[in-house]
C-alpha positions as CSV (number, residue, x, y, z in Angstrom):
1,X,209.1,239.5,205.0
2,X,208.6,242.0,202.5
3,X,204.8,243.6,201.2
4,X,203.9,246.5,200.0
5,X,201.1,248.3,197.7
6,X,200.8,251.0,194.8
7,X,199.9,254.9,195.5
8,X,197.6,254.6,192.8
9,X,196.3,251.4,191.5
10,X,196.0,253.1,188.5
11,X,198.5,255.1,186.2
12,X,198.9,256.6,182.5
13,X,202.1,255.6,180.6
14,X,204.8,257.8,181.6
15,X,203.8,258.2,184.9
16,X,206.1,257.3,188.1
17,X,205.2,254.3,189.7
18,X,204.9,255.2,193.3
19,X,205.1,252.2,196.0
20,X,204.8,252.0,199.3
21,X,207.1,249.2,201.1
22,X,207.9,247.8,204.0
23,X,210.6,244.9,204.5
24,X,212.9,244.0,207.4
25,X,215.7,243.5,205.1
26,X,218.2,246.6,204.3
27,X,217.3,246.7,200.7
28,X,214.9,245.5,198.0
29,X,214.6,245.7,194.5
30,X,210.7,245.5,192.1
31,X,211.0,243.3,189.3
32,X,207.9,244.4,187.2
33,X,205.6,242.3,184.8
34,X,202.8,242.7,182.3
35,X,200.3,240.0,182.6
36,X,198.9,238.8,178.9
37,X,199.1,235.1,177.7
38,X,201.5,234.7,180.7
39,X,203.9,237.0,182.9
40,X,205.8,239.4,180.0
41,X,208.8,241.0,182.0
42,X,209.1,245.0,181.8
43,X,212.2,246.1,184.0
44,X,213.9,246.0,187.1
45,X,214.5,248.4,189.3
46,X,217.7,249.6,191.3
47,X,218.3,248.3,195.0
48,X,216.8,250.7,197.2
49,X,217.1,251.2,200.7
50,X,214.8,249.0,203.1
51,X,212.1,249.9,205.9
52,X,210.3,247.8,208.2
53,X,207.5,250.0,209.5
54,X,204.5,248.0,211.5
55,X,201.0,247.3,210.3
56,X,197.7,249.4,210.5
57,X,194.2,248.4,210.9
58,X,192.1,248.0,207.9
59,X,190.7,251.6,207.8
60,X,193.8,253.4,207.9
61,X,196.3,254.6,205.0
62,X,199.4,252.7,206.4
63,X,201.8,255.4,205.1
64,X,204.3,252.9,204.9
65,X,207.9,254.6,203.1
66,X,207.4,255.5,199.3
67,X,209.3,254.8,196.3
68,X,209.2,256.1,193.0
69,X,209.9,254.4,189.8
70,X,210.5,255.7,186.4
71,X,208.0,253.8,183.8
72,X,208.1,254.5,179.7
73,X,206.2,256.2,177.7
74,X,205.5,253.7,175.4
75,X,204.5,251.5,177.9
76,X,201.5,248.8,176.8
77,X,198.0,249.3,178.7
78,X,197.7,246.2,180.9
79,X,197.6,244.5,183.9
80,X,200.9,244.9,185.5
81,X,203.0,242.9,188.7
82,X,205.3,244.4,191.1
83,X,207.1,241.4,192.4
84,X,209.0,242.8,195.2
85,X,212.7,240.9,195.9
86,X,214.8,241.4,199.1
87,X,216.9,239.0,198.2
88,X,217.8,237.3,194.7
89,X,215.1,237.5,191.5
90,X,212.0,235.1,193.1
91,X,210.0,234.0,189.8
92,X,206.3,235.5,189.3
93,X,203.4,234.1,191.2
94,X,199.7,235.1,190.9
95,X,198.7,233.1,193.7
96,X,200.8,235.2,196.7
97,X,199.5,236.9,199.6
98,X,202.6,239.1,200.7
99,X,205.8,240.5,198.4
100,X,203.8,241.7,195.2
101,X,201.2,245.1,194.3
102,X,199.0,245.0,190.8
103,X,198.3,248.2,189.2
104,X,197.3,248.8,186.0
105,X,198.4,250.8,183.1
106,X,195.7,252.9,181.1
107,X,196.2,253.9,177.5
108,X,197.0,257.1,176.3
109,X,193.5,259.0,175.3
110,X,195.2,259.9,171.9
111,X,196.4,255.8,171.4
112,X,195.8,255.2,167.5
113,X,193.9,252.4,166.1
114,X,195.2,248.8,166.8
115,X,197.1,246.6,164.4
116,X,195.5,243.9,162.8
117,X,194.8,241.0,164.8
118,X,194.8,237.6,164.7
119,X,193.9,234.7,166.5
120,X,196.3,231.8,166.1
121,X,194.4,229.3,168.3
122,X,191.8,227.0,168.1
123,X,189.0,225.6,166.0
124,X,187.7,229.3,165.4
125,X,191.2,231.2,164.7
126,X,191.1,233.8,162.3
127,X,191.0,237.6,162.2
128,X,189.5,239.3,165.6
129,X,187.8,242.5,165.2
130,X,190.6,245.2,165.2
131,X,188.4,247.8,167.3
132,X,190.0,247.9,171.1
133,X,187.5,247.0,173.9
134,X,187.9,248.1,177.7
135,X,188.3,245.5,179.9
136,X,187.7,246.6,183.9
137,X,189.2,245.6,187.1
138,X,187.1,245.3,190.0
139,X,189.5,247.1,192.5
140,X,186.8,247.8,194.7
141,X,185.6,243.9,195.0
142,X,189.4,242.7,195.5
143,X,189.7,245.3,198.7
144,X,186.1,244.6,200.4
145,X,187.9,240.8,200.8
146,X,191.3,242.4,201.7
147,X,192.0,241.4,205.5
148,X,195.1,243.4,205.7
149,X,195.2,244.8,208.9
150,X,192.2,243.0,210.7
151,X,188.8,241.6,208.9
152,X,187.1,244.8,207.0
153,X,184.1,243.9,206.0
154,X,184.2,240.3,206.2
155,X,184.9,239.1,210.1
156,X,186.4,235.6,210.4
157,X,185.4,235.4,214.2
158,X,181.9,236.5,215.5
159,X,182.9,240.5,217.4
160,X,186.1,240.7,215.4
161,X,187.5,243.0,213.2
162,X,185.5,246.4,211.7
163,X,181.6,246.9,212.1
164,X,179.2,246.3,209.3
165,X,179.7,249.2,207.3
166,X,182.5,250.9,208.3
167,X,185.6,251.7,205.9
168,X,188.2,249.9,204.5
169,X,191.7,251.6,202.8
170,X,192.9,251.2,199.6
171,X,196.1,252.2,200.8
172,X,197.5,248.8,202.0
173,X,198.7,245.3,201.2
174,X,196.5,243.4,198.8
175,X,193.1,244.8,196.4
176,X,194.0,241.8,193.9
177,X,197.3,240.6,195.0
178,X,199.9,240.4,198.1
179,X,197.3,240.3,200.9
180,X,195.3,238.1,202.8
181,X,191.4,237.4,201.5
182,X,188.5,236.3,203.1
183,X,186.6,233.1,202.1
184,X,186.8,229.9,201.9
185,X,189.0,227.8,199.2
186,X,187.5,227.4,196.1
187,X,187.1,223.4,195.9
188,X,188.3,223.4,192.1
189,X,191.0,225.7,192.5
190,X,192.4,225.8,195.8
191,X,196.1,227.4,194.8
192,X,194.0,230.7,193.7
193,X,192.1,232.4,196.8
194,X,188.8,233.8,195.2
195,X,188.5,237.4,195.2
196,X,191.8,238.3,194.2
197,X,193.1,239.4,190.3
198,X,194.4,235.9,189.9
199,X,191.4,233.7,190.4
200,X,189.0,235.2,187.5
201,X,190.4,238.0,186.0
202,X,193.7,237.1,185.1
203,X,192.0,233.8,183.2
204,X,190.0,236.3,181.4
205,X,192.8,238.8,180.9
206,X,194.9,235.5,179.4
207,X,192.0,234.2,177.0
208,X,191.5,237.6,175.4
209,X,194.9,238.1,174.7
210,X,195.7,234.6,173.9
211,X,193.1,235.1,171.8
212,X,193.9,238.1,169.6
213,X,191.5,240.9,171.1
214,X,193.1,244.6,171.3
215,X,192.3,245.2,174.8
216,X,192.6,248.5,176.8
217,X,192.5,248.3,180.9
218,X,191.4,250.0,183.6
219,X,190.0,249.9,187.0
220,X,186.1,250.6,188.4
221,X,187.4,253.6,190.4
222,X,188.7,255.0,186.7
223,X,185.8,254.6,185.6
224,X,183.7,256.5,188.7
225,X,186.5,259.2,188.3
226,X,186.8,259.6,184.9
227,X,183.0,258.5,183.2
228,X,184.2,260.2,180.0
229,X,186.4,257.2,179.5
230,X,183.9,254.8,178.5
231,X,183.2,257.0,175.6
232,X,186.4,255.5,173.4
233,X,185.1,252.5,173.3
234,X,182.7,250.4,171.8
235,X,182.8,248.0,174.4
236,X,182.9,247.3,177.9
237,X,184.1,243.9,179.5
238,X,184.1,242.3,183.2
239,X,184.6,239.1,184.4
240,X,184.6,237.3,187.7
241,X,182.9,239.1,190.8
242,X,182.4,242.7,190.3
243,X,180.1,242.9,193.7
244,X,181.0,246.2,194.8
245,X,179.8,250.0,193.0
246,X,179.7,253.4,192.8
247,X,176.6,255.3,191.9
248,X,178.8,257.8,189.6
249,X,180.6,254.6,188.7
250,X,176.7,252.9,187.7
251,X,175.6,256.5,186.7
252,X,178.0,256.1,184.3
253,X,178.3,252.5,182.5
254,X,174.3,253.2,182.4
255,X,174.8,256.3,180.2
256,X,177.1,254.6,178.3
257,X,174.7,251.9,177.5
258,X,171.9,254.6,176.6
259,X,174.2,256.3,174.4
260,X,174.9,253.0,172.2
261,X,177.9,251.5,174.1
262,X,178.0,247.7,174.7
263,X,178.6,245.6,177.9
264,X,179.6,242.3,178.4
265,X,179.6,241.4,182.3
266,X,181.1,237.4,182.3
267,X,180.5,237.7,186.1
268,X,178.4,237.1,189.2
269,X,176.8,239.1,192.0
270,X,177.2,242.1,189.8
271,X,176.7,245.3,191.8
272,X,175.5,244.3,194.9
273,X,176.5,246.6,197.2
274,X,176.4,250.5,196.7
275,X,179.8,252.0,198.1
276,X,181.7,255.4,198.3
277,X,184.8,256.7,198.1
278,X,186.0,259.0,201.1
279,X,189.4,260.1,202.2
280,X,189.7,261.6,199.4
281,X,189.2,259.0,197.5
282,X,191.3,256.6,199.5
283,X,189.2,254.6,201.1
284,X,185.3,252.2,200.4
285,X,182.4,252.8,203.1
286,X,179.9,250.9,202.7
287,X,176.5,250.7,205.2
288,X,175.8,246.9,205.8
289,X,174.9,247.1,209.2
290,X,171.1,248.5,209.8
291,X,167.3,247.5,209.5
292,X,167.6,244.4,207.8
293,X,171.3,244.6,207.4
294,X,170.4,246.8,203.7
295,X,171.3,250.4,204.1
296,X,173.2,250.5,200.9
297,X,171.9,247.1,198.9
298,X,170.8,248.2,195.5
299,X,167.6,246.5,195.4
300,X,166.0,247.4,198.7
301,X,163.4,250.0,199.0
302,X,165.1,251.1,202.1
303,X,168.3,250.7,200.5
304,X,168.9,252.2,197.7
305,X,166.0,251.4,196.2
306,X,167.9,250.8,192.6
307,X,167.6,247.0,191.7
308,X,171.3,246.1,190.0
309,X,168.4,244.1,187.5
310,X,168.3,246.9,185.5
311,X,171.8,247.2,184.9
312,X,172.5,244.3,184.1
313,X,169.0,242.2,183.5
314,X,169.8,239.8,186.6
315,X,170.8,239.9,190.0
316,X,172.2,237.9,192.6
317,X,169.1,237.6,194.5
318,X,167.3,235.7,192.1
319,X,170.4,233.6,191.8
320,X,172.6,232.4,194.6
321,X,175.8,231.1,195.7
322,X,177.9,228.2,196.4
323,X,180.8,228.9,199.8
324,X,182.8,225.9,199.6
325,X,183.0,222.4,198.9
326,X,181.8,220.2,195.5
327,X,178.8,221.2,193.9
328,X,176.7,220.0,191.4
329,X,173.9,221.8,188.9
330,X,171.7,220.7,185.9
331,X,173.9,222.9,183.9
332,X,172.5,225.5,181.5
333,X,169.6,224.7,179.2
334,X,169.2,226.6,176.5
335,X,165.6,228.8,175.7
336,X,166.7,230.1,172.4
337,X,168.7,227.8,170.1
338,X,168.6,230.5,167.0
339,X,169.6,233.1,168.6
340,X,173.1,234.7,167.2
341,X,175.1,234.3,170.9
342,X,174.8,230.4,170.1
343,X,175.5,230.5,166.5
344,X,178.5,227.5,165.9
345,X,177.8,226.2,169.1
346,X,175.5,223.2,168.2
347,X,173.4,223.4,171.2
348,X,170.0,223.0,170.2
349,X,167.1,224.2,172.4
350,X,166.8,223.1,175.8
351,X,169.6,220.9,175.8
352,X,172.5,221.4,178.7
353,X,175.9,222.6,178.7
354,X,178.0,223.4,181.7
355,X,176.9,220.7,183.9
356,X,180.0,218.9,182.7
357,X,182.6,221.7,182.8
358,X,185.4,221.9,185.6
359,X,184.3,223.6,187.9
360,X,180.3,223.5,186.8
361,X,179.9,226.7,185.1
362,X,177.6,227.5,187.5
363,X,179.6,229.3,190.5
364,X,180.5,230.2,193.3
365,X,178.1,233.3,192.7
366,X,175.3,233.3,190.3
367,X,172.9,235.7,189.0
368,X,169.2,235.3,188.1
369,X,166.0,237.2,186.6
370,X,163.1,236.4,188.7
371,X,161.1,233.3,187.2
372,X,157.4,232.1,187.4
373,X,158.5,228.6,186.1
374,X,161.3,226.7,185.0
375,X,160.1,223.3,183.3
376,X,162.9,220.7,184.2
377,X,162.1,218.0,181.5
378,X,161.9,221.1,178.7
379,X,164.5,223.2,180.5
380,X,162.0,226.0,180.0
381,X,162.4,229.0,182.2
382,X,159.0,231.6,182.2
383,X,160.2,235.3,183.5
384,X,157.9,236.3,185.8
385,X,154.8,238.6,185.4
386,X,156.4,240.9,187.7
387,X,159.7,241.0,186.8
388,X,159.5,245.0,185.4
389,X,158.4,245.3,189.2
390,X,161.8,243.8,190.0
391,X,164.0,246.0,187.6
392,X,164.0,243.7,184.7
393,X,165.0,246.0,181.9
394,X,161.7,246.3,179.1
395,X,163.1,243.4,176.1
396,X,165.2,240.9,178.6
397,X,166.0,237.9,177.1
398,X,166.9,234.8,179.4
399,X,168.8,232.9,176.3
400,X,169.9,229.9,179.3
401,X,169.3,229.3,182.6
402,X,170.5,226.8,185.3
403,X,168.0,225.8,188.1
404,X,169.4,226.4,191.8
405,X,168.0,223.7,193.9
406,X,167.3,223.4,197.4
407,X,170.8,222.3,197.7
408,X,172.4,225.2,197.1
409,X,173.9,226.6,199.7
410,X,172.7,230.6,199.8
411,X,169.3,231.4,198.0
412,X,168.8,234.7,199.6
413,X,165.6,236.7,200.3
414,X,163.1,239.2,197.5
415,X,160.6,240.7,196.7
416,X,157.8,238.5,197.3
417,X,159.9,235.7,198.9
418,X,162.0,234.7,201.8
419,X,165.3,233.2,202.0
420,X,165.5,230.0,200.3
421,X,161.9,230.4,198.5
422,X,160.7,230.6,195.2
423,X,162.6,229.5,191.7
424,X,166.2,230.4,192.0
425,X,169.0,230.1,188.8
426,X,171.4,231.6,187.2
427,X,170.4,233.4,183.8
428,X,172.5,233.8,180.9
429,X,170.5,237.0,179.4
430,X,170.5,240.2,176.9
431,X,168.8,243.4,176.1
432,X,168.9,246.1,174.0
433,X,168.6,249.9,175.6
434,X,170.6,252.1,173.2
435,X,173.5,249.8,173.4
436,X,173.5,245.8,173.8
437,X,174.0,244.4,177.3
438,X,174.9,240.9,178.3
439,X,175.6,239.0,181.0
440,X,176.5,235.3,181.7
441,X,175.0,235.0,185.0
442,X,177.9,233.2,187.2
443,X,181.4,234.3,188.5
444,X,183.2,231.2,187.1
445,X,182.8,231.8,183.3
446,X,186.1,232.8,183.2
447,X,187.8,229.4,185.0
448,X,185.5,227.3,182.6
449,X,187.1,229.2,179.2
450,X,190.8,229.2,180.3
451,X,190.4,225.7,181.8
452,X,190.3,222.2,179.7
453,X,188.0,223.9,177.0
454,X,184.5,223.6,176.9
455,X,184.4,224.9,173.2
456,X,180.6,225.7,173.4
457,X,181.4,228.0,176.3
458,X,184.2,229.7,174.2
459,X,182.0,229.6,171.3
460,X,179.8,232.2,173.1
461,X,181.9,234.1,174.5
462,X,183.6,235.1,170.9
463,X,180.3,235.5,169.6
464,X,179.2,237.9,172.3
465,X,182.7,240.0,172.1
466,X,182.8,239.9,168.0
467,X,179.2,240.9,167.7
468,X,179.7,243.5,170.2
469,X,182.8,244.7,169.0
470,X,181.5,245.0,165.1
C-alpha cells in the first residue's frame, strides 16, 4: 500500500514539489500528470527510498516522510496528478482512494496574454475569447468529505469519529484524490465518489479545455490567502460543490464582484458553511455542533448572520438535495426565453430542459431563491416579496427554475418555514452589482456538459463564459 499527500496543495511554477509518503515497499517513484482534455504526462521522478510510517486521526498533520521534487519553470497552470508507483508505471486513474495527491499549479503573475484560441468541436466551434479566466478548486469541500484518519466532519456511525465542529487537516491522504470520502454513490456515476476532484471538477476542467478556453487555476485557500489574485482576471469560474468558505475568502470574491469582476458558479450548495483556517493555515474548523446545530451557517441570525443569497442570488436552503438513489424532476422551465444566456438554445419560454439529461440536471445539491409561486402548467416561478429579507441581491433574475417536490429527499428549514415546507427548486439566476454574477443552481452541471451532450445545456454554458469573458 502506498498514499501520500502534497505540502502545499498549491504551487507557482518553479517551485519544488514537496510530498509526504508513506509505503511499505523500500522504494517508490511519482509519475506526474496535467489533467486537460485527458491525463497529459509531465515527468517522472527518480526511485526514492520508501517509509511506512502509521496513520493519524483526522485532525492531526500526519508528518508522514517528505520528498522534494524539482518542477520547470515553464510549467503550464493546471490541475496536476501525483500517481505514486512502488512498483512498475500503474496507468492514471481519477477515481482512486489511495496511491495519488492533486495539487495545482498557479500561473506566474507576469504570464503574458494567451494565444489565440480555437474551439475545434462541436456545432458552435470557432474562436473562444482569448482573455484567460480563473477557474477555482474547492480544496476546502474535497477535505470536509475526507475520512482519512477517522470520520471529520461527516461520521458514518452514530458516536464515531470527530465532534460537530471540530477540525479536520489538510495535511493527509485525500482533499480531491487518494482518500476515502463520505457519502453515498452517486446512482449515475458510481465509479466517481462525489466530493472528490474527479466527480465534477475534472468534467468541467475537461469541457473548458476541450473546448478552447485559456484557463488559469487555483485553489479557494489561494484565493483567501492571496485576494489580490482575483484582480488579473476578468472572470471567476466554479463547478460542482463548493460548500465550504472563508470570510476573507467571501470578503474577497464579493469585492471582486463590486469592483466589476464576473462569476460564474456552475455549482450547488455554494457557501454553506463558514470555516477557518488554523494551524497555521493547516487545518478547517468549522462550528456545527450548537443551538440549532448553526454556529457557523451563513444564513442564520445566530450564525453568521450573512445569507450566501447575496453572494451568489440563491442558496441551498431554498433548494435541496438528493443522497442517493434514481431521482426524477420536471426539469428546468424557462422564465425568460429572450434573455442573452439562452440565445441559440431554442428553448422558448417556459418550456423544460434537463428533465431528460443523464443524470437530471437537477442534482445531488441544488440551489434556490425563495419563491411565492411556481405555476406548474406555465412553469412560472414568482420571487417572493421578502426575498431582499432573505439576501436576494437588489436586480436577481431567476432565468429557470426546477420545482423540488415532496419527493425529494432533503428540503431543509428558513426563514419563515420548517423543514420540508414551502416552494423549494433549484434556480438558474443572474445579477448585476458592479460585475455580473451567475449561478446554475445544481452541483451536476458539470456531469450533464461532459456527458452524452445536452447541447442546450452547453449552449448556456458558452454563452455565460463568452459574455463574461468579453
Amino acid at each position: 500500500m502506498i498514499r501520500g499527500y502534497p505540502h502545499h496543495a498549491s504551487i507557482w511554477p518553479g517551485e519544488r514539489l514537496q510530498l509526504h509518503v508513506s509505503t511499505d515497499r523500500p522504494r517508490f517513484r511519482a509519475a506526474l500528470y496535467r489533467w486537460g482534455d485527458g491525463f497529459e504526462p509531465v515527468m517522472r521522478s527518480d526511485w526514492l527510498p520508501g517509509k511506512h510510517v502509521l496513520d493519524a486521526g483526522p485532525a492531526d498533520d500526519w508528518h508522514w516522510p517528505d520528498y522534494s521534487l524539482a518542477l520547470g519553470p515553464s510549467l503550464r497552470s493546471g490541475v496536476y496528478l501525483a500517481q505514486l508507483e512502488d512498483a512498475g508505471p500503474r496507468p492514471p486513474r481519477l477515481e482512486q482512494d489511495a496511491g495519488a495527491a492533486l495539487f495545482v499549479v498557479r500561473a506566474a503573475p507576469d504570464a503574458g496574454p494567451p494565444p489565440a484560441i480555437h474551439d475545434k468541436s462541436g456545432p458552435d466551434a470557432g474562436r473562444r475569447p482569448a482573455r484567460r479566466l480563473l477557474y477555482k478548486l474547492p480544496l476546502a469541500t474535497y477535505h470536509a468529505y475526507n475520512r482519512s484518519g477517522g470520520d471529520g466532519y461527516y461520521p458514518t456511525a452514530q458516536g464515531a469519529g470527530m465532534p460537530l465542529g471540530a477540525r479536520v487537516s489538510l495535511r493527509r491522504p485525500g482533499g480531491g484524490i487518494g482518500g476515502p470520502v463520505w457519502g453515498a454513490p452517486d446512482h449515475y456515476d458510481c465509479r466517481s465518489p462525489r466530493q472528490t476532484f474527479a466527480h465534477w471538477d475534472a468534467r468541467f476542467v475537461r469541457w473548458l479545455e476541450r473546448s478552447g478556453y485559456a484557463v488559469d487555476y487555483c485553489t479557494d485557500l489561494d484565493i483567501h490567502a492571496d485576494p489580490a489574485l482575483l484582480g488579473r482576471y476578468r472572470l471567476l469560474v466554479g463547478a460542482g460543490h463548493d460548500e465550504y468558505w472563508t470570510e476573507a475568502r467571501r470578503d474577497a470574491v464579493e469585492a471582486f464582484v463590486e469592483g466589476g469582476g464576473n462569476v460564474a458558479f456552475f455549482g450547488g450548495k455554494l457557501c454553506w458553511w463558514r470555516i477557518q483556517l488554523v494551524d497555521g493555515g493547516t487545518a478547517l474548523a468549522c462550528r456545527q455542533d450548537g443551538p440549532q446545530d448553526a454556529h457557523d451557517h451563513w444564513w442564520q441570525p445566530h450564525g453568521a448572520a450573512r445569507p450566501e443569497d447575496s453572494l451568489s442570488g440563491a442558496s441551498y436552503r431554498h433548494g435541496g438535495g438528493w443522497r442517493d438513489g434514481p431521482r426524477q424532476t420536471g426539469g428546468f422551465r424557462v422564465q425568460d426565453a429572450s434573455h442573452w444566456v439562452f440565445a441559440g438554445t431554442g428553448l422558448a419560454q417556459g418550456e423544460r430542459f434537463g428533465h431528460d439529461t443523464w443524470p437530471p440536471l437537477a442534482g445531488h445539491a441544488c440551489d434556490g431563491a425563495p419563491l411565492a409561486a411556481f405555476d406548474h402548467d406555465s412553469g412560472k416561478a414568482t420571487l417572493s416579496a421578502w426575498c431582499d429579507r432573505a439576501g436576494t441581491p437588489h436586480g436577481y433574475q431567476v432565468l429557470a427554475a426546477c420545482h423540488l417536490d415532496r419527493h425529494w429527499q432533503d428540503l431543509p428549514p428558513r426563514e419563515r418555514h420548517a423543514a420540508r415546507e414551502g416552494i423549494h427548486a433549484a434556480t438558474l439566476g443572474i445579477y448585476q452589482r458592479g460585475g455580473t454574477v451567475f449561478s446554475a443552481g445544481t452541483t451536476d452541471w458539470a456531469q450533464v456538459i461532459d456527458g452524452p451532450r445536452d447541447r442546450r445545456v452547453e449552449r448556456i454554458t458558452r454563452n455565460v463564459l463568452d459574455r463574461l469573458l468579453a
